[in-house]
C-alpha positions as CSV (number, residue, x, y, z in Angstrom):
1,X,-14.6,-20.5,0.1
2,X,-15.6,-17.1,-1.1
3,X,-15.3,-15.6,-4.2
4,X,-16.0,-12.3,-5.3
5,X,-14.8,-9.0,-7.4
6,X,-12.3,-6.4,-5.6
7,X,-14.4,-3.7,-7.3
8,X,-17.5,-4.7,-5.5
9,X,-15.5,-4.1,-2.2
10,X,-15.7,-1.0,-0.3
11,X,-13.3,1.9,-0.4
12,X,-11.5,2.0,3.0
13,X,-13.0,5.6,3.6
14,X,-10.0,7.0,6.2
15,X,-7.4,7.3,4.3
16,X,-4.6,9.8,4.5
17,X,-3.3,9.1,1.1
18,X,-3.9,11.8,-1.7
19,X,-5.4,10.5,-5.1
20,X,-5.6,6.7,-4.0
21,X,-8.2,4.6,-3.3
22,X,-7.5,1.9,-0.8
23,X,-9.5,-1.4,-0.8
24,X,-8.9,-4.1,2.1
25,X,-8.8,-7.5,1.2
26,X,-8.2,-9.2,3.7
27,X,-9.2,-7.5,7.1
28,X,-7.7,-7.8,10.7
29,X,-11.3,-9.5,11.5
30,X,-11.1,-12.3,9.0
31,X,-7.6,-13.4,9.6
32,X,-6.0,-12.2,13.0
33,X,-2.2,-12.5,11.9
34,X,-2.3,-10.2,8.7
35,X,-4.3,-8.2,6.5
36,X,-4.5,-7.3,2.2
37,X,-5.1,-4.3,0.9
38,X,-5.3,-3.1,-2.6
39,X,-3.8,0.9,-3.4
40,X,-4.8,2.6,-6.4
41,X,-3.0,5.8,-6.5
42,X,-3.6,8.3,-9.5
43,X,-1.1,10.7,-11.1
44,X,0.1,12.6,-8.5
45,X,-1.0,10.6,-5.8
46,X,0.9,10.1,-2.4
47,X,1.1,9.0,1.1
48,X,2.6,11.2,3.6
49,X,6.2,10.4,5.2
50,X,4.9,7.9,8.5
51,X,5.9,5.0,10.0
52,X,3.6,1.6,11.6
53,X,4.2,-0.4,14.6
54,X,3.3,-3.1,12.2
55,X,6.1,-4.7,8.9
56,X,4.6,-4.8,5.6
57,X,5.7,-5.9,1.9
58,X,4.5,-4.7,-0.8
59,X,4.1,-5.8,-4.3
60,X,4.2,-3.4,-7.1
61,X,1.3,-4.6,-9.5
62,X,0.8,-1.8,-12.1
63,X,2.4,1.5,-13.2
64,X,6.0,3.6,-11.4
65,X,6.6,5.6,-8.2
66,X,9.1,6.2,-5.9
67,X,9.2,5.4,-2.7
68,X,11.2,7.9,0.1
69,X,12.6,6.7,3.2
70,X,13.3,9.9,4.9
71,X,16.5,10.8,3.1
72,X,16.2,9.2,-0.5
73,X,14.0,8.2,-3.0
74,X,14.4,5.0,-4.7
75,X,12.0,4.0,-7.6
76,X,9.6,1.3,-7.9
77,X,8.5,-0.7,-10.8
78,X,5.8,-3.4,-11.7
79,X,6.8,-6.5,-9.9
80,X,9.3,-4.8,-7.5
81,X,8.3,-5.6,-3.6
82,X,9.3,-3.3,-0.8
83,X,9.8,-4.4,2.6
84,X,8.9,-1.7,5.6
85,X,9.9,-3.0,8.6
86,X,8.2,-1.5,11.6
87,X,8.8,1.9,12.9
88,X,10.4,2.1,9.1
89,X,9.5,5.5,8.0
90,X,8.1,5.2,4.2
91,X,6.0,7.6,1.9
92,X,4.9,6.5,-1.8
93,X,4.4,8.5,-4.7
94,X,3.1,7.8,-8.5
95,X,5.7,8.8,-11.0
96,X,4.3,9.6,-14.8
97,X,0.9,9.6,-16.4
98,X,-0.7,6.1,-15.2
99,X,-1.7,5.1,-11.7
100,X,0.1,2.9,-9.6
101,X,-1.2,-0.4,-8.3
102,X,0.3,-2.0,-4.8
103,X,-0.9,-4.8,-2.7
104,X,-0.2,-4.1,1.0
105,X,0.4,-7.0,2.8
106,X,0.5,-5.9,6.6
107,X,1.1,-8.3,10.0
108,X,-1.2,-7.3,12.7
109,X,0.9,-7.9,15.8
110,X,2.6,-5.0,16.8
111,X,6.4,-5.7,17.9
């Protein structure tokens, strides 16, 4: 067993997301199947339109945004989760004054 505090953790430094910081969890190295990561995305922040070769769910923790699929966007609140299957094209953005929190749970085998 190990504990320790997510803030302790580094920053996943590549990230293409504007106004978010992006903590891993979990990483492909500790468990092969899937990996965690924590998103903090400020007022403003966003991810661009993309897709994975990889599903993930996410679960909305703290704070509102919207999340676009290509053609609409369809808001998110605290508690929501969001499935993205892969090849599911996705961008998230923060809606209003407070940051929104998401854990990104992602499988690591590509279909």
């Amino acid at each position: 067993m190990n504990i320790c505090n997510y803030k302790c953790l580094p920053e996943k430094t590549q990230t293409c997301c504007v106004k978010t910081k992006v903590i891993k969890l979990i990483q492909k190295a500790d468990l092969a199947k899937f990996e965690v990561e924590l998103f903090e995305m400020q007022p403003a922040g966003y991810s661009p339109l993309h897709s994975h070769k990889i599903l993930h769910a996410i679960l909305v923790l703290e704070g509102e945004g919207i999340v676009f699929d290509g053609e609409k966007n369809t808001p998110i609140h605290v508690d929501d989760v969001v499935y993205i299957m892969a090849n599911e094209q996705h961008q998230f953005r923060t809606i209003g004054k407070k940051p929104l929190k998401f854990l990104c749970v992602s499988n690591t085998i590509k279909e």
